[in-house]
DRENDO-1510 file (C-alpha; in Angstrom, 1 decimal, always signed):
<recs>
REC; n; res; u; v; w
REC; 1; UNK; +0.0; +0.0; +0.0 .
REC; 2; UNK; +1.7; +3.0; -0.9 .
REC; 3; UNK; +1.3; +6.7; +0.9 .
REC; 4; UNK; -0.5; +9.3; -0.5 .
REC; 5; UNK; +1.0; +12.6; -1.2 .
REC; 6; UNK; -0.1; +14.4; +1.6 .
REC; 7; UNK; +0.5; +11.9; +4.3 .
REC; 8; UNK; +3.3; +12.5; +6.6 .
REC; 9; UNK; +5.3; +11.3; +9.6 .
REC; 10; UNK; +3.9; +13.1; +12.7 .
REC; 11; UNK; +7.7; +14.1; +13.7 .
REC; 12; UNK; +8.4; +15.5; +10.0 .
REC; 13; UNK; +4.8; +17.2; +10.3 .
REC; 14; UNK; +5.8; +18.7; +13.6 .
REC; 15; UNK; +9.6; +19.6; +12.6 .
REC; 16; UNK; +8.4; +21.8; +9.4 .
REC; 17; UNK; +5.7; +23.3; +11.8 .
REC; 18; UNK; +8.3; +24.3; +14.0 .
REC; 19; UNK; +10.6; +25.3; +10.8 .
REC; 20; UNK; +7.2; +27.6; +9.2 .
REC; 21; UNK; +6.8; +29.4; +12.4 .
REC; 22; UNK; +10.3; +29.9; +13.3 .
REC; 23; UNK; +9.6; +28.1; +16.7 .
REC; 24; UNK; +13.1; +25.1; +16.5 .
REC; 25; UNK; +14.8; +28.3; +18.9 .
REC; 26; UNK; +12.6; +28.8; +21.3 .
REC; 27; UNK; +12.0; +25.1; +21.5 .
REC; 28; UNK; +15.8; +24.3; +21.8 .
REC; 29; UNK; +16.0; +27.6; +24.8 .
REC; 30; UNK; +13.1; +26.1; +26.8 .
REC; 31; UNK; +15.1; +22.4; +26.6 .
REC; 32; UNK; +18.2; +24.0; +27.3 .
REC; 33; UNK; +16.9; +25.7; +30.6 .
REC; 34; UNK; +15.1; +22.3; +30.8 .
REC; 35; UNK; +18.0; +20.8; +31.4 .
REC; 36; UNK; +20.1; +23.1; +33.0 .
REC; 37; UNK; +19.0; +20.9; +37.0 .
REC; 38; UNK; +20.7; +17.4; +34.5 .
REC; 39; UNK; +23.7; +19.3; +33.5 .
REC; 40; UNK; +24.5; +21.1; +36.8 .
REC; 41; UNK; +23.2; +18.9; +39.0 .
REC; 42; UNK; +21.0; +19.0; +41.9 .
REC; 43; UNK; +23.2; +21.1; +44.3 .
REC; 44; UNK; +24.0; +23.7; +41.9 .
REC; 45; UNK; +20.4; +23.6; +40.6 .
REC; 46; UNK; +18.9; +24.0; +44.2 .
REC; 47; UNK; +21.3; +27.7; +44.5 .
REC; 48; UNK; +20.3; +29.1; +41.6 .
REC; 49; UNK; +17.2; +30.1; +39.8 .
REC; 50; UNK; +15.4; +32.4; +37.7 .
REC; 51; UNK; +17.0; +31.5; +34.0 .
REC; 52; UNK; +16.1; +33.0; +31.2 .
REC; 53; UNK; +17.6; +33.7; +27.9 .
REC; 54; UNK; +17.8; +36.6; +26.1 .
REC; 55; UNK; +19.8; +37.8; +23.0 .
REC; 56; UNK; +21.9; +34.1; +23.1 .
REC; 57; UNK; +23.2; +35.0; +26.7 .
REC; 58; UNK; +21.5; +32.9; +29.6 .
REC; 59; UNK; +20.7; +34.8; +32.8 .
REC; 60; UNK; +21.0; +32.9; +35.8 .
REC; 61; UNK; +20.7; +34.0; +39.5 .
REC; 62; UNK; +22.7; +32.6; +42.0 .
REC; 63; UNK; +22.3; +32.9; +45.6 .
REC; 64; UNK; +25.9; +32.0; +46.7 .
REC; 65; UNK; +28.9; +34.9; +45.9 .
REC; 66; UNK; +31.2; +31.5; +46.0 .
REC; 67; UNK; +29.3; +29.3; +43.7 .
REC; 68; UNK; +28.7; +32.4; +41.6 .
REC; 69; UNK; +32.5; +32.6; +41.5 .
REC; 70; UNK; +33.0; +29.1; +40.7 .
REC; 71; UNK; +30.7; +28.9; +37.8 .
REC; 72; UNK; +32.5; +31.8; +36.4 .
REC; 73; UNK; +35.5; +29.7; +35.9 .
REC; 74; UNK; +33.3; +27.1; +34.7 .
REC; 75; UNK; +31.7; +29.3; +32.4 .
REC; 76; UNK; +32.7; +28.1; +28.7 .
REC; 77; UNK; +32.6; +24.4; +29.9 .
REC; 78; UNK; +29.2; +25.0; +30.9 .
REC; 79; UNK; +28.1; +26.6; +27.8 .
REC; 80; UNK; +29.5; +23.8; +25.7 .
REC; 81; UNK; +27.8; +21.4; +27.8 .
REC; 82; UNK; +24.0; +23.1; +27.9 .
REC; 83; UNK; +24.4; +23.6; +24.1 .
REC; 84; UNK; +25.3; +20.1; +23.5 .
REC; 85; UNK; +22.2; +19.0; +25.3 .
REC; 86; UNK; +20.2; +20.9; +23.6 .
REC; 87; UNK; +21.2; +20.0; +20.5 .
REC; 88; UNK; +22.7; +23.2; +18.9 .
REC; 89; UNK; +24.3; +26.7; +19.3 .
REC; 90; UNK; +21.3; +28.6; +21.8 .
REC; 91; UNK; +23.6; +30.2; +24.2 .
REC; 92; UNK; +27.1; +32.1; +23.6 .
REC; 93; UNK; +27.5; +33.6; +27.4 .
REC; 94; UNK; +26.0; +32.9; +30.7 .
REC; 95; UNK; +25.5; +36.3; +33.0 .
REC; 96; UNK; +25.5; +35.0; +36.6 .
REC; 97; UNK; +23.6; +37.6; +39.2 .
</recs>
């Protein structure tokens, strides 16, 4: 039985809905702070909150001058990692408040 020419795969469907309304960023930015708790982990993700991304930087408060310090050094590693996961370039700097 062969497919008609308007049948499609549900993902493809959903993937060039995404593509027409120019949503695949905002749907990577929302699984990158998704996953922000996975990357981190949970005592990192339990000091800080508030993210948000604006402009490809990632705004995160921190509630601890010394783990605010420490992410700072971490700061490209962590970028690299948080775009990795979500699955492309969404964030080029991380402002930690």
């Amino acid at each position: 039985m062969g497919r008609d020419s308007n049948e499609f795969k549900l993902g493809d469907a959903l993937k060039q809905m995404l593509k027409t309304y120019k949503l695949e960023g905002r749907m990577k930015e929302t699984h990158l702070i998704n996953s922000w708790g996975k990357v981190v982990g949970r005592m990192i993700d339990q000091h800080t909150s508030n993210l948000y991304i604006k402009n490809k930087t990632l705004f995160v408060r921190v509630d601890s001058a010394a783990l605010r310090n420490e992410l700072a050094y971490a700061k490209t590693k962590l970028i690299n990692a948080l775009n990795k996961e979500a699955g492309g370039e969404v964030i080029v700097d991380i402002v930690l408040r």
